[in-house]
PLY file of the C-alpha trace (Angstrom):
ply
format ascii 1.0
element vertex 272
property float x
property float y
property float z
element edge 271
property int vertex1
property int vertex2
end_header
-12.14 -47.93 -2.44
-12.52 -46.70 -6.12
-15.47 -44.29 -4.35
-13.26 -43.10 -1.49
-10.67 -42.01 -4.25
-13.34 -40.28 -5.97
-14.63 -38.27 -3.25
-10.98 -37.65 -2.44
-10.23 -35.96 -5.73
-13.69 -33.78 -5.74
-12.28 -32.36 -2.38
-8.87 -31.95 -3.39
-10.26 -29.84 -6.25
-12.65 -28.22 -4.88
-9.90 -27.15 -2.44
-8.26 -25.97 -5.57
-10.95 -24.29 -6.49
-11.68 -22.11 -3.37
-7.99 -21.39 -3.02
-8.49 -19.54 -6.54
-11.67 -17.98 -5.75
-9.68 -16.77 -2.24
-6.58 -14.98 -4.84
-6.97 -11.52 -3.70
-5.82 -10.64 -7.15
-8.73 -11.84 -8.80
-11.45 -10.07 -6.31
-14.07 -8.24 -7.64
-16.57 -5.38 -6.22
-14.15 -5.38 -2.78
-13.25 -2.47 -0.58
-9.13 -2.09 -0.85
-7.56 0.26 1.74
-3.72 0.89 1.54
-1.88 2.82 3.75
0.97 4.71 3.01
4.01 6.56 5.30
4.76 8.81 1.72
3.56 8.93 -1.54
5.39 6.55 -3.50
5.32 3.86 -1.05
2.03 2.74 -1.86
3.30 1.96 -6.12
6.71 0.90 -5.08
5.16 -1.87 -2.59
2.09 -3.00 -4.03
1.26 -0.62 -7.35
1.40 -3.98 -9.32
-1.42 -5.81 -7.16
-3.32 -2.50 -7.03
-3.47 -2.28 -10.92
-4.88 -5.53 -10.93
-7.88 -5.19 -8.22
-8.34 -1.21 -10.15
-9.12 -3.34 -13.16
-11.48 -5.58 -11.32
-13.41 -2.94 -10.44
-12.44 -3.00 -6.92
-13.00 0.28 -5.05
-9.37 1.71 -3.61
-8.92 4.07 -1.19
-5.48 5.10 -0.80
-4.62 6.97 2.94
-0.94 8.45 2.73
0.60 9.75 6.29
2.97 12.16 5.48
3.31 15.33 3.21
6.72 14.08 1.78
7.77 17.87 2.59
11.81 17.36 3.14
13.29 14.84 0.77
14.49 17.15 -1.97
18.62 18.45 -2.40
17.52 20.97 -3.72
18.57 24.63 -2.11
15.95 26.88 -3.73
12.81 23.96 -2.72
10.87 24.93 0.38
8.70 22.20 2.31
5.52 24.00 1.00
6.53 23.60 -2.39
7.94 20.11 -2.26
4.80 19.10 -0.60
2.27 20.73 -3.26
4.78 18.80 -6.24
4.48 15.51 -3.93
0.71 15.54 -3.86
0.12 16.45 -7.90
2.66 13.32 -8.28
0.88 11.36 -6.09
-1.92 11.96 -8.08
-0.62 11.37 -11.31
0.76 7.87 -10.12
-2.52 6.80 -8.69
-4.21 7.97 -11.67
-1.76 5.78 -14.35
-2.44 2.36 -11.13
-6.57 3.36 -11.99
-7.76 5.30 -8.85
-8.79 8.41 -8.96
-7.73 11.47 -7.34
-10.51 11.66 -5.00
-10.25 8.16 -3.28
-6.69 9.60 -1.69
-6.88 10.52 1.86
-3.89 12.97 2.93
-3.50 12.95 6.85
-0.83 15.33 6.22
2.08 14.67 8.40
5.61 16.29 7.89
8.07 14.48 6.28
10.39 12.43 8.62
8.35 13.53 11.62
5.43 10.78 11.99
6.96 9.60 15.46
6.40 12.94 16.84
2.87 12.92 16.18
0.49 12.50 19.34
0.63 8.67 19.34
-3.65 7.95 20.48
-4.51 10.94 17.97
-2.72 9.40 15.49
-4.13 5.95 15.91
-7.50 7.34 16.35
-7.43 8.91 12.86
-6.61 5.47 11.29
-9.24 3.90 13.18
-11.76 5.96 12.33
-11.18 5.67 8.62
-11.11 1.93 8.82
-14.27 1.87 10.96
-16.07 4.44 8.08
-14.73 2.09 4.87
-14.93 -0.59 6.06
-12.69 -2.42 4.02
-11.87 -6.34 2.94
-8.73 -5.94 2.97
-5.81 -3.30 3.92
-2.40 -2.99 2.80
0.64 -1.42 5.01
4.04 -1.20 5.58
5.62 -4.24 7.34
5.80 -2.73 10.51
8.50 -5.87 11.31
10.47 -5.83 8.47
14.03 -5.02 9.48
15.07 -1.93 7.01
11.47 -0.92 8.25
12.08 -1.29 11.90
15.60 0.15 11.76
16.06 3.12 8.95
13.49 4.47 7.97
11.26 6.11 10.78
7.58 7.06 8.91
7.77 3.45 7.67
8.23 2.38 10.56
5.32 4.33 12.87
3.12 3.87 10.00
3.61 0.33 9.44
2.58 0.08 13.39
0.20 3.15 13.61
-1.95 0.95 11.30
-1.37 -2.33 12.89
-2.44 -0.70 16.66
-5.60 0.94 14.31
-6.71 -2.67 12.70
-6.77 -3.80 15.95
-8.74 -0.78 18.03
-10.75 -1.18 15.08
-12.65 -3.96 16.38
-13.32 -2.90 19.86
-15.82 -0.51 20.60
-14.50 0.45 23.72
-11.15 2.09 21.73
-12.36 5.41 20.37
-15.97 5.55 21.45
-16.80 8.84 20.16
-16.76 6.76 16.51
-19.82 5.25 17.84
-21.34 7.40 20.19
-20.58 11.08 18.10
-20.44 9.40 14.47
-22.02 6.72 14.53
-19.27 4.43 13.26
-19.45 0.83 14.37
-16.46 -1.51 15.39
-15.35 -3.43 12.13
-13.03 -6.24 12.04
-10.29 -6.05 9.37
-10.61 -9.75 7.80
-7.03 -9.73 5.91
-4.24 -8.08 5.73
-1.26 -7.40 3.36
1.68 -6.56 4.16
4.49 -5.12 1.78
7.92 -4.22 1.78
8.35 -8.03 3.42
10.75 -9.30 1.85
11.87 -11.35 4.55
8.46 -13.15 5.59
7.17 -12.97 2.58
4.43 -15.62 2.36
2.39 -14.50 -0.41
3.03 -13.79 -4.14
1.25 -11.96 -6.47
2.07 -12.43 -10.36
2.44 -8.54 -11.84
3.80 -9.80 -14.97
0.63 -8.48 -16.93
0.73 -4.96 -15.16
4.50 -4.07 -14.61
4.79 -1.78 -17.16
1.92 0.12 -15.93
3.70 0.22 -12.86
6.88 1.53 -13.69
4.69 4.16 -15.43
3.51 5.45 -12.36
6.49 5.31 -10.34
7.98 7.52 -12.92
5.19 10.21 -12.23
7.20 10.54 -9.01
9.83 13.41 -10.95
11.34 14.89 -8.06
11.80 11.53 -6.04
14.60 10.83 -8.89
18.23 12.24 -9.98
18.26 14.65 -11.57
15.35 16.54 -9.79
16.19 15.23 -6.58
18.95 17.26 -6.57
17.58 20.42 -8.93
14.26 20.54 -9.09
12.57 20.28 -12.97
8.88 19.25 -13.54
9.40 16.84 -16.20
12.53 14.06 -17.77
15.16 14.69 -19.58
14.05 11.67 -22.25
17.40 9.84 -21.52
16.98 10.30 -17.74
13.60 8.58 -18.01
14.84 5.72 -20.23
17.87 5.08 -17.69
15.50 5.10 -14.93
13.24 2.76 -16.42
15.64 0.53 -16.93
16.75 0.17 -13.57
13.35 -0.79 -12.25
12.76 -3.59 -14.95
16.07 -5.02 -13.56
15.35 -4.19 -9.83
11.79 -5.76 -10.09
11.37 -8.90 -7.92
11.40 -12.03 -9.76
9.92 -15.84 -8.66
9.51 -18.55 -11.22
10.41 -16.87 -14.25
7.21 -14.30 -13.51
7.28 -10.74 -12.13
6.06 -10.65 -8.58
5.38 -8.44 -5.61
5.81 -10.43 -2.07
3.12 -10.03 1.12
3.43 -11.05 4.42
-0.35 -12.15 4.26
-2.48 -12.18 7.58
-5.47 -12.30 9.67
-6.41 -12.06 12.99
-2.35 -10.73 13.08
-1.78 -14.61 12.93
0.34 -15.54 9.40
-1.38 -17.79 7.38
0 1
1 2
2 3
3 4
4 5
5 6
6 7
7 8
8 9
9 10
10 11
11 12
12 13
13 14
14 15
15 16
16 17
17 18
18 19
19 20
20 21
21 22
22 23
23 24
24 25
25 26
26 27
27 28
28 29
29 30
30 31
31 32
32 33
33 34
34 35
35 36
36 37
37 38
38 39
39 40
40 41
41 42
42 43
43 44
44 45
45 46
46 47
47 48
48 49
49 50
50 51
51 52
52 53
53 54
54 55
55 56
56 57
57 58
58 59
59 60
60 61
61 62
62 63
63 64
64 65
65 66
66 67
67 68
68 69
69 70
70 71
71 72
72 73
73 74
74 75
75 76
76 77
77 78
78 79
79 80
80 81
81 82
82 83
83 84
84 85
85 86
86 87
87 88
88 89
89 90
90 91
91 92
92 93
93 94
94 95
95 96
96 97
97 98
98 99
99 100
100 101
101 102
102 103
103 104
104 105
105 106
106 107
107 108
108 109
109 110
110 111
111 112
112 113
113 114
114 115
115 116
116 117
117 118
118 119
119 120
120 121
121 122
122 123
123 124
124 125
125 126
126 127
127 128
128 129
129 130
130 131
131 132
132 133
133 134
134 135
135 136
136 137
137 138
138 139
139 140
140 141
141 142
142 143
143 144
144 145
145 146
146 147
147 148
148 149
149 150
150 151
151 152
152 153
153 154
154 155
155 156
156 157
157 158
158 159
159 160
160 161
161 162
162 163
163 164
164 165
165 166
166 167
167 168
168 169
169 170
170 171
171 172
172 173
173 174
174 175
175 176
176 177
177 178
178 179
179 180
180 181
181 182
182 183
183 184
184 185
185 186
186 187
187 188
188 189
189 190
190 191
191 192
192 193
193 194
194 195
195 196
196 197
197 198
198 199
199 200
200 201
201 202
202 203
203 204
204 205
205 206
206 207
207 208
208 209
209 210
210 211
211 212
212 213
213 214
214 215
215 216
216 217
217 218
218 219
219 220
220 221
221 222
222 223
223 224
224 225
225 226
226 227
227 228
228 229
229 230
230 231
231 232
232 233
233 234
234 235
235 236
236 237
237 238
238 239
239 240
240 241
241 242
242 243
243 244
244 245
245 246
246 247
247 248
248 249
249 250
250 251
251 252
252 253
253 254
254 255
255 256
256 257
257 258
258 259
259 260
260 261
261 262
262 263
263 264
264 265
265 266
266 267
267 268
268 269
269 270
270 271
């Protein structure tokens, strides 16, 4: 009997043990893909956990939908402009999370207007880059979350663009000109991470360590905020910036006295 409890602890702690090792925080030398319906999604969702696999060396490519091109008050702003002061933001917040500039992919959809894109083209693209990269692991948009589903339409097709693309990914017979013209072989997508889930959240990663760093880069996005929202200035007025700051320490998620961002965590699109 004494033996039997003995091998029954070594299990339970070697189960321990491989649930650490399996802490997607804590990966090193992994492929990360997020995908993004704006820039700014991609730091408001999961900046936190991205800092964190950026300092573990972790390489991150970043693929953002849409040009951001509409979502200014602004009178005087044109779409061409807004979209040229979206991407140098973009930029500038990726840069603060640890990934440079030339790990983010811009598919270059207007604002507002993912839905109207071609829906196989638009799949296809996706694909394609998860076929060439290959990744570990790729973060999205809960395509089911219900703000998601309801209000807010590039979430929305994004969050599912990239679902229907995880999926084609793994049959060759979806998009055979990957294979046949490039040369790109079907991949599987072993895990993925779901944010803005707050809902069916099953999976918690402690930011506590990075949140600063976070709030950092959301702040890169200038124009995304009052007052440049609503007139257009490069930089922050310093007591705009310390207001706004502020707001996200108090708006960030919270879960046993530690800073967290929530994941619906998956694979093989079954919860687990």
């Amino acid at each position: 009997m004494k033996r039997l409890s003995c091998v029954v602890i070594a299990l339970a702690l070697l189960a321990c043990f491989v649930q650490a090792q399996d802490r997607i925080e804590q990966w090193k030398g992994k492929t990360v893909m997020v995908f993004t319906p704006h820039p700014d999604d991609d730091v408001f969702g999961c900046g936190g956990t991205l800092s964190l696999l950026a300092k573990n060396g972790n390489k991150i490519i970043v693929v953002v939908y849409t040009n951001d091109n509409k979502g200014s008050f602004d009178l005087e702003m044109t779409s061409e402009r807004l979209a040229r002061i979206r991407k140098a933001e973009q930029e500038a917040a990726m840069e603060v999370i640890g990934i440079p500039k030339a790990n983010i992919i811009w598919m270059g959809y207007d604002d507002g207007e993912l839905e109207y894109a071609e829906p196989k083209a638009l799949a296809g693209q996706a694909t394609k880059l998860i076929r060439q990269y290959r990744p570990d692991v790729v973060f999205s948009v809960d395509p089911g979350e219900w703000y998601e589903r309801w209000h807010k339409s590039d979430h929305r097709m994004g969050g599912f663009n990239t679902a229907d693309a995880i999926r084609a990914a793994e049959f060759h017979l979806y998009y055979p000109e990957h294979l046949l013209v490039d040369g790109l072989k079907p991949y599987r997508v072993p895990l993925m991470m779901f944010y803005y889930a707050a809902s069916e959240a099953n999976y918690w990663v402690d930011i506590s360590s990075v949140v600063d760093q976070k709030i950092n880069a959301i702040t890169k996005h200038v124009s995304q905020f009052e007052p440049s929202i609503n007139k257009y200035r490069p930089d922050w007025d310093p007591k705009d910036l310390a207001k706004l700051v502020e707001y996200l320490k108090g708006r960030a998620t919270k879960k046993d006295g530690k800073v967290v961002e929530g994941f619906r965590r998956a694979t093989g699109f079954n919860p687990q």
